[in-house]
VODOLO-114168 format. One record per atom (N, C-alpha, C): residue in one letter; x, y, z. Coordinates in steps of 0.05 Angstrom, whole numbers, plus 5000, padded with zeros to 4 digits. Layout:
BEGIN
AXYZ...
END
This chain:
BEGIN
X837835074694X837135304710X838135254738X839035434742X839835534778X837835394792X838335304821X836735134839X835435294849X836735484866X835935704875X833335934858X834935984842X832936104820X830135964814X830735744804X828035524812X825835514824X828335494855X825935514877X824435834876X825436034880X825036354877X822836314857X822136254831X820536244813X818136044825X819135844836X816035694847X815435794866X816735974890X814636114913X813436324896X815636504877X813636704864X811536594863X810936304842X808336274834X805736154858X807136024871X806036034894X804236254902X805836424911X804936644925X803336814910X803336824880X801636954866X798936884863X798236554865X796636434863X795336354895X796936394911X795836464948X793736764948X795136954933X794137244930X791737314913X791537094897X788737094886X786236844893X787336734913X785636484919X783036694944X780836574940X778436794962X780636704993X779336795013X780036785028X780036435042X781036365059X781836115075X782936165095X782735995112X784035945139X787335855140X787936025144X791136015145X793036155123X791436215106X791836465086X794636595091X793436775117X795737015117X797936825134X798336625141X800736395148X802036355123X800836245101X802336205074X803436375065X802036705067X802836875058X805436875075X805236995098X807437055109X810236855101X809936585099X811636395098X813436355073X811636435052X812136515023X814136765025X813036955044X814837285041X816837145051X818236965082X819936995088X822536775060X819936545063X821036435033X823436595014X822436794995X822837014980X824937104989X824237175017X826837475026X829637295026X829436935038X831836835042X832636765011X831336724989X831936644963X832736924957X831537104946X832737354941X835737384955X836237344978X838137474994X840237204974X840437014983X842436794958X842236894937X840836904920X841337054900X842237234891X841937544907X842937764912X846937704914X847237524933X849837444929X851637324903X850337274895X851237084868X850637304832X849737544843X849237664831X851137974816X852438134795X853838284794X854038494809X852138654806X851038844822X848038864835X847339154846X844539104853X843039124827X843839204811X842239344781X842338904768X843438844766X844238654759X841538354776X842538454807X839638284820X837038404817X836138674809X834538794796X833238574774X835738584752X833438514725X833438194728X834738084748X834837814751X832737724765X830837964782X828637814792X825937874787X827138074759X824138234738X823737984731X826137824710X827137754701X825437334706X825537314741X824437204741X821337144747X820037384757X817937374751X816537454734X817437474703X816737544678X816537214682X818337194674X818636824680X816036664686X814636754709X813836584731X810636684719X810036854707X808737054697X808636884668X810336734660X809936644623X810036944603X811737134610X811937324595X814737294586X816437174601X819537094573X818636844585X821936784564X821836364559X823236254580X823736074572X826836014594X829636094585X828736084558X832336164551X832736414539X830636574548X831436854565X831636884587X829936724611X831036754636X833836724634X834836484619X837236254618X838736544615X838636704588X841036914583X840637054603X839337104613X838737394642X839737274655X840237074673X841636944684X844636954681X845236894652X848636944653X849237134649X847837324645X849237624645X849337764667X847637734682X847837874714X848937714740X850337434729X850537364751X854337204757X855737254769X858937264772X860037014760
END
């Protein structure tokens, strides 16, 4: 698997598991840090990607993933189909 992609799938989970934790002190810091996390992984990715339809199902794709709703080697094929 992609490095990048990787990482993108562990802030997802991260961040999903920040969003259901009660509240804490420093919370909305993680949160925020996680979004900007995301936007710079997305944005690499987005590059490396066919089209926008293409970085679309590549980042359903990985948080189905990150989610345990596909495998890896459906991420793995979603991966080579959408990406140059």
């Amino acid at each position: 698997m992609d490095d990048q992609l990787q990482r993108y799938i562990d802030v997802v989970k991260e961040n999903s598991l920040t969003m259901n934790e009660p509240d804490y002190a420093g919370r909305e810091q993680d949160l925020l840090r996680q979004k900007e996390d995301l936007e710079k992984l997305e944005h690499n990715l987005k590059m490396k990607t066919r089209s926008s339809e293409s970085f679309d199902k590549l980042v359903d794709a990985a948080v189905g993933y990150a989610n345990k709703d596909i495998s890896q080697t459906q991420l793995d094929e979603i991966y080579k189909q959408n990406t140059k």
